[in-house]
VOGU-3710 file (C-alpha; in Angstrom, 3 decimals, decimal comma):
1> xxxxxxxxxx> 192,809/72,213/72,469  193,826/68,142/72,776  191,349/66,253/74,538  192,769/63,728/76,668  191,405/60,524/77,261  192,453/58,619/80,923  195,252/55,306/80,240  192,515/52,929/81,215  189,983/53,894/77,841  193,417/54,091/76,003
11> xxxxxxxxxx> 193,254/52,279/73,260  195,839/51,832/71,084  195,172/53,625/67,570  195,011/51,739/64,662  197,208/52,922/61,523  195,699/55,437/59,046  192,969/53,088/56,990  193,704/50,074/59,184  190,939/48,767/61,345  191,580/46,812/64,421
21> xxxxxxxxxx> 189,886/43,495/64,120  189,987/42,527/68,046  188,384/46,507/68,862  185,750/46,066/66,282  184,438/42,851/67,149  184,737/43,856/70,626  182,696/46,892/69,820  180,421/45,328/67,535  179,579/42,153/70,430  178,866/45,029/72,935
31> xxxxxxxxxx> 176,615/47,110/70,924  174,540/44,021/70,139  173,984/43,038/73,960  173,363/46,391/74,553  170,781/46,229/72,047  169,572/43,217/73,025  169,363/43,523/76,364  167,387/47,106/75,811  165,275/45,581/73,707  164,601/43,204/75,924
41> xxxxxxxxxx> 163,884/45,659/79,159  161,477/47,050/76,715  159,592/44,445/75,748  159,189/43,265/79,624  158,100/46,863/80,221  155,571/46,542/77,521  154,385/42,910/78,020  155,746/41,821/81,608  157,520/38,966/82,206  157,927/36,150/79,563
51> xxxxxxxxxx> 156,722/32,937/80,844  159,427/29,845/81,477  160,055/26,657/79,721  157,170/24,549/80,070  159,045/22,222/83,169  159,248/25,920/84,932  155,742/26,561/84,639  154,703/22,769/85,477  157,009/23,327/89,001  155,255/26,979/89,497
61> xxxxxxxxxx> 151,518/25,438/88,903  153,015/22,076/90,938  154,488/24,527/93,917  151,224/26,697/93,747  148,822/23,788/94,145  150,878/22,731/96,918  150,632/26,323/98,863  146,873/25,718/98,093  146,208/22,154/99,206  148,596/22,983/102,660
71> xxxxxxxxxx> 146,539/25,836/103,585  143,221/24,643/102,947  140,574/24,135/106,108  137,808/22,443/105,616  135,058/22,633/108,062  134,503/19,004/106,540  136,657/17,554/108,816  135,048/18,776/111,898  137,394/20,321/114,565  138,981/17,196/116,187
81> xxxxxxxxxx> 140,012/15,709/112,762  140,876/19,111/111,443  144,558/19,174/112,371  145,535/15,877/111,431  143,426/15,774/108,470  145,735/18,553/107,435  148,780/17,373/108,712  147,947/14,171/106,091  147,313/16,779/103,802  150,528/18,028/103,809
91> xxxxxxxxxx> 152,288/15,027/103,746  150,592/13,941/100,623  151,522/17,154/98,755  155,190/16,955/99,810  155,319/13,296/98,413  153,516/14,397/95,529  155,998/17,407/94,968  158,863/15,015/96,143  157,773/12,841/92,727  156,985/14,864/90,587
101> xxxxxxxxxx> 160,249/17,518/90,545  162,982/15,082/89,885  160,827/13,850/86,700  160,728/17,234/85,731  164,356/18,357/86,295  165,729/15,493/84,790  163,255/16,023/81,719  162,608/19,263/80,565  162,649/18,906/77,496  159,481/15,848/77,322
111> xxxxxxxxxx> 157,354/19,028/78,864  158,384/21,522/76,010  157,767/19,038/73,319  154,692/18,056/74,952  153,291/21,849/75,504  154,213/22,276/71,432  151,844/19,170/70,721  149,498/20,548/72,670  149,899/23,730/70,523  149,858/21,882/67,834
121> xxxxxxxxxx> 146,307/20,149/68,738  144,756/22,770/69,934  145,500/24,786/66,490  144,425/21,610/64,258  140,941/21,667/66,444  140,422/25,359/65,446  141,155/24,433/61,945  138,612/22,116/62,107  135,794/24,126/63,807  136,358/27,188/61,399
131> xxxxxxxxxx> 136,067/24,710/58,211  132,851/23,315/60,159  131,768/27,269/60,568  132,203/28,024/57,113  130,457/25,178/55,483  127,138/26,121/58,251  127,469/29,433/56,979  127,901/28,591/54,041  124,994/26,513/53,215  123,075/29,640/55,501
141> xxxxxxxxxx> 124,011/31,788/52,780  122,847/29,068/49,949  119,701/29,151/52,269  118,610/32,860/52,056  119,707/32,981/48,104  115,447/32,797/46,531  115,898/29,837/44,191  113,084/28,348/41,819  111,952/25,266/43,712  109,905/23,665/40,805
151> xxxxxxxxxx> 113,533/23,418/38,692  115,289/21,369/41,994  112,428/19,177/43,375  110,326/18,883/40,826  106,289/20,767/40,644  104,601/20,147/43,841  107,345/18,884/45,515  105,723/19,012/49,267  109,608/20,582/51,180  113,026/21,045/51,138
161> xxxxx> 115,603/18,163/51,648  117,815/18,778/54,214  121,512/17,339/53,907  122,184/16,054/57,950  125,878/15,921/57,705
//
C-alpha cells in the first residue's frame, strides 16, 4: 500500500544520498523555535512571567504610582478642598509621567546598565558583610578555643585585650 502525501506537503525528493540543503535548514530553523518556544511556555508555566528590561519595569512602577497617587483621598484635605486637592494631584502625576517616559523611551539602555550596577553593588556589599561575618566568627571561634593565658599576657595579667576593629 503507497501512502500518499497531499501536493501542498510535497516536497520534492532529494536524490539517493543527496541531502537538500534549503529542506534541512528549513527543518533544522523550525525544530529549534519549536524548541525554543516550548521551552519557553515551560519555563513561564514553571516561573511566570519574566520581568522586562529595566525602562519597562521603571514605566510599570512609574504608571503604578500614578494609579496610586490619582486615586488617593485624603481626609487631610477636608471635604471642600478634597476635589481640587485631587484634581492638583492629578495634574502633577501626569506632568510627572509626561517627563519622565520620553527619558525613558529614548534611553533604555542608561536604565539596564544602571539596574546591572546596582547588581553589581549590591553583590560587592554582600561580599563585604560575609568577609565581616567570618572574621566575627572567626575570632568567636578563637574565643571559645581554652588557651594558656600566662604564655600570651604574661602571669597575673589582670584580662583579656580586646582588638576593636
Amino acid at each position: 500500500m503507497s501512502e500518499e502525501r497531499p501536493p501542498s506537503d510535497a516536497a520534492p525528493e532529494p536524490a539517493a544520498g543527496k541531502v537538500s540543503p534549503v529542506t534541512d535548514a528549513d527543518a533544522w530553523a523550525t525544530a529549534v523555535a519549536e524548541d525554543l518556544a516550548a521551552e519557553k511556555a515551560r519555563r513561564r508555566a514553571e516561573y511566570g512571567t519574566p520581568p522586562g528590561s529595566a525602562a519597562d519595569e521603571l514605566l510599570r512602577l512609574v504608571d503604578s504610582v500614578a494609579d496610586r497617587l490619582s486615586g488617593l483621598q485624603s481626609p487631610l484635605f477636608g471635604a471642600v478642598a478634597g476635589p481640587a486637592a485631587q484634581q492638583v494631584v492629578k495634574q502633577v502625576v501626569q506632568q510627572a509621567k509626561a517627563a519622565v517616559e520620553p527619558v525613558i523611551e529614548r534611553n533604555p539602555d542608561v536604565f539596564d546598565h544602571l539596574a546591572s550596577a546596582g547588581q553589581e553593588l549590591l553583590a560587592a556589599y554582600r561580599s563585604a558583610v560575609q568577609a565581616q561575618e567570618q572574621r566575627w566568627t572567626g575570632r568567636a571561634a578563637d574565643l571559645d578555643k581554652p588557651r594558656d593565658r600566662g604564655d600570651e599576657d604574661g602571669p597575673g595579667a589582670p584580662g583579656e585585650r580586646i582588638d576593636l576593629d
